[in-house]
N, C-alpha and C positions, 0 to 999 in steps of 0.2 A: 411243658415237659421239664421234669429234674435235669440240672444239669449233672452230667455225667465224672464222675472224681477217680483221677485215673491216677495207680500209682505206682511208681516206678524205680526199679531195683535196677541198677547198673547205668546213673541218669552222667555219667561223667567223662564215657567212651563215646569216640567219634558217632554211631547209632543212636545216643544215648540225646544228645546235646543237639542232634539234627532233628530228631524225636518232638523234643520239648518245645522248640522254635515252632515246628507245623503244629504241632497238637495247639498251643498257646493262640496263633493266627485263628485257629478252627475252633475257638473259644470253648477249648477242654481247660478244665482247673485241675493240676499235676502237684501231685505231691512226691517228689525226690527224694529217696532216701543216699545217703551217701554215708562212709566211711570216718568222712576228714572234711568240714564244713568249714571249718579254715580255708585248707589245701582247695577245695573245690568250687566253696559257694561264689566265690567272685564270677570264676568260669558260667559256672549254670543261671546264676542270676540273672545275667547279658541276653539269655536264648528267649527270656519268655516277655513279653508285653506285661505292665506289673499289674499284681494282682493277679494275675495266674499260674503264682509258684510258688507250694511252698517247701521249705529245705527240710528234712530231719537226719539227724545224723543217728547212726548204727553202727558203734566200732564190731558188736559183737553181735551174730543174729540171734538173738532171746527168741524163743518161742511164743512168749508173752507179748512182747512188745512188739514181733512182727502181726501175730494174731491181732491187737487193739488197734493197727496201722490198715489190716487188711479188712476189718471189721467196718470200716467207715469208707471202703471204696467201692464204685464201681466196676472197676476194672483194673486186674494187676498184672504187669508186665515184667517178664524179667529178662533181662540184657545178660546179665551177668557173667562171667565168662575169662578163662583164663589160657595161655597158651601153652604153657609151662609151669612147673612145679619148682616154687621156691622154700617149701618146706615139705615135707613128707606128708604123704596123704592129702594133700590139695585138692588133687582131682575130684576125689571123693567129696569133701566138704562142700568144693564150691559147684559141681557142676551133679551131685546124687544127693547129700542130704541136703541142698540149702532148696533143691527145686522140689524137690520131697514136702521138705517141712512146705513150703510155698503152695503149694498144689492141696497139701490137706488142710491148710486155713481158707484155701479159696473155699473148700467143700462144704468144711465146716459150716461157714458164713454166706454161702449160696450165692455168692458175686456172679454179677453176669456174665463175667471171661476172663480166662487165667490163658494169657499169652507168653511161649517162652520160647527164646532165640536157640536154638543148637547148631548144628554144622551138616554142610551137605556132605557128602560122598567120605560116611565114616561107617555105614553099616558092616564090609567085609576088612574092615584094617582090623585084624585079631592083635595082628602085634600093637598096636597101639593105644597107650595108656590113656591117652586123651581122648580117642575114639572112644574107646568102651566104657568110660567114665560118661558121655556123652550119651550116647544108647542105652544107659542104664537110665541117668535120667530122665531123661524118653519116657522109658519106660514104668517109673516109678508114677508122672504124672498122669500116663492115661489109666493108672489104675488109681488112683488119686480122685482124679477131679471129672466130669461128667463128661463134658463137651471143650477140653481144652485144644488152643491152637500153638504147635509146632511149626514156626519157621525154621526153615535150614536152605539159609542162605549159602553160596558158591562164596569167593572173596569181595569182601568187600571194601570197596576204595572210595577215597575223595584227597580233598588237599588234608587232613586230618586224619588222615589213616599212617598202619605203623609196614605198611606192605609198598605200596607205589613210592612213598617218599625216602625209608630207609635203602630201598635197592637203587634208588636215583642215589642217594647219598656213598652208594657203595662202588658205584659206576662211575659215579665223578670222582670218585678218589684211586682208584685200584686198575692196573691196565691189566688183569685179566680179571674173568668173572666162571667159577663153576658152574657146569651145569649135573646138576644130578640125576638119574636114571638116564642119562643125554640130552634132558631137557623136554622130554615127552611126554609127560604128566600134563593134563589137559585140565581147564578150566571154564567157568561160566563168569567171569568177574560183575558184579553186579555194584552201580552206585550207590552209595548211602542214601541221593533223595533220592532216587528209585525205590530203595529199600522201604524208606520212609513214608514214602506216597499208598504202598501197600499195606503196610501195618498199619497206619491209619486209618484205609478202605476197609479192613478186616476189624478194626472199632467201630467201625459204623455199621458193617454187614449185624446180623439178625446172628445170635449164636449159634457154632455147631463144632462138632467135632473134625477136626481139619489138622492134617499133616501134609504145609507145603512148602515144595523146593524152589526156594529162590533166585533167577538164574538171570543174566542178563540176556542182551540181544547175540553173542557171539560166544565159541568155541575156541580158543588160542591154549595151545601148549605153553609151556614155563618159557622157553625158547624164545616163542613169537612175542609174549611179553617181553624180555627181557631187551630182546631187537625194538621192538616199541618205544620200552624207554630209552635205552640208547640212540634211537633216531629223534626222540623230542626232545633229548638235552643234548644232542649235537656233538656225542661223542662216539669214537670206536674204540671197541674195546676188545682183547682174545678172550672167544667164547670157549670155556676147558669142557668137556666134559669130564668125570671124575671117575674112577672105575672104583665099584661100591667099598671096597676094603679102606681104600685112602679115603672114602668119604666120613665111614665109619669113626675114623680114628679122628676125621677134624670137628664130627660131630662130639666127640668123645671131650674133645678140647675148648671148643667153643660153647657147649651148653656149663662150663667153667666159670663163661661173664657175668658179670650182675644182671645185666639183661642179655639173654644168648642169642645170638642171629641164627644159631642152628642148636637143635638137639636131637640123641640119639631119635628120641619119639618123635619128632618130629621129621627126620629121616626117613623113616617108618611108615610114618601115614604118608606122604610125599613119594612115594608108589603109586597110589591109589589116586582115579580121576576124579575130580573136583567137577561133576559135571550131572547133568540131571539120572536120575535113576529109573527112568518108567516105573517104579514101585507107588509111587506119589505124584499129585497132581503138582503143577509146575504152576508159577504166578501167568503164564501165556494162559494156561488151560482155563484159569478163570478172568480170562481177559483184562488182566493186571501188566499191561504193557511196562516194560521196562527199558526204554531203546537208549538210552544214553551207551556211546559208543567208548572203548578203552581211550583210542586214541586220541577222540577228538576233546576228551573232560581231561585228561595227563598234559594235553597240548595248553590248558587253562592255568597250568601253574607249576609247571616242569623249566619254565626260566631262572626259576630259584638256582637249578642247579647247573644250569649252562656255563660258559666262562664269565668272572664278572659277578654272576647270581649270590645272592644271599645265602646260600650253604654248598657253591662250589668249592 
């Protein structure tokens, strides 16, 4: 049997780099596109057993150059994915025309499966930009491509995530901590190898058309995280809630940083639960176990930030 050439858009985010590592053991040959093979190749180089990786760099997505790259694979994967808008029209580029353009070379070129990442619990967030950038994409690919698969994972975490370590990071430094909507905004947090183990399963499954929710073993509001982490790096902290006006206005200020820890849009969707939708099949429903536990993988590397710790 052909070995299978799998290739991958967004190989340099925590998903991305855990990705490479399993597929490389499972003796898949990955071909990486990246932005900045400087900035990155040393990173992605490390994940795979050698000889099963190769780098190409893409400052700009050509049409051409994605198509001759999509042309020679098996299988295309895209990660790709942004939080925030650091220039105008972002949402659009990165998360509607780039899966667009992605989706019609798959078609073109009849590859066996066009896999792309989006977000869970973004269908009713009207007010927000990232949401509906999000679902437009969505929606561009399944009229695109025949039988593509849509994950949309809940949050996802490990010691390389910019969620579980930045709030540890915020906790250890600040004696109080906001809580927005009062911290009621409910979640499925889901592990990166969890994540991993799936999306792999679904390279090997038999193609089809599939849109599914990624979701881990447990249901914890913003809140019970937050207590989480604060109980595994061994600090107390005052929990605020915020009342939306003053929240508004620090979203107003903070989405101001180079890189924002809050934005209005991001405010926005942060109403809406992060959590399964009965509209879609869920990774339990096809018997894609996901049990790794919040507390017990944060307790594997939340010393960092304890007293003493390496980013206390």
């Amino acid at each position: 049997m052909k070995q299978k050439e799998i290739l991958l858009f967004g190989a340099s985010g925590q998903i991305g780099r855990n990705l490479i590592r399993k597929l490389s053991k499972n003796n898949y040959k990955i071909t990486a596109v990246t932005r900045n093979i400087h900035r990155n190749g040393y990173i992605l180089k490390t994940q795979a057993n050698p000889g099963y990786l190769d780098l190409v760099e893409l400052e700009n997505f050509n049409i051409d150059k994605v198509g001759s790259l999509i042309k020679n694979c098996s299988i295309c994967i895209n990660l790709i994915g942004i939080l925030y808008e650091k220039k105008k029209d972002q949402f659009k580029s990165i998360h509607i025309d780039l899966p667009n353009m992605l989706s019609q070379k798959a078609q073109e070129f009849k590859i066996e499966k066009f896999i792309h990442l989006s977000s869970l619990g973004i269908e009713n967030a009207s007010d927000s930009k990232y949401a509906m950038s999000k679902i437009e994409g969505e929606k561009k690919i399944l009229s695109n491509f025949k039988k593509p698969v849509i994950i949309k994972p809940s949050i996802v975490y490990s010691v390389d995530d910019k969620f579980s370590t930045n709030f540890m990071s915020l906790l250890s430094r600040f004696p109080i901590m906001p809580l927005y909507y009062e911290g009621k905004t409910k979640f499925s947090p889901i592990h990166v190898l969890d994540l991993v183990d799936i999306i792999v399963k679904l390279i090997d499954d038999k193609p089809q058309k599939l849109t599914l929710e990624c979701i881990g073993p447990e249901v914890l509001s913003f809140k019970e995280i937050i207590n989480q982490l604060l109980h595994s790096i061994k600090k107390k902290r005052l929990l605020l809630p915020l009342p939306l006006p003053l929240a508004k206005v620090s979203a107003k200020i903070l989405q101001l940083l180079p890189n924002p820890l809050l934005t209005e849009d991001q405010l926005n969707l942060l109403k809406y639960d992060n959590v399964k939708s009965g509209v879609h099949k869920t990774n339990f429903d096809l018997g894609l176990d996901a049990n790794r536990k919040f507390k017990e993988e944060i307790e594997k590397y939340s010393y960092n930030w304890r007293s003493g710790g390496q980013f206390a």
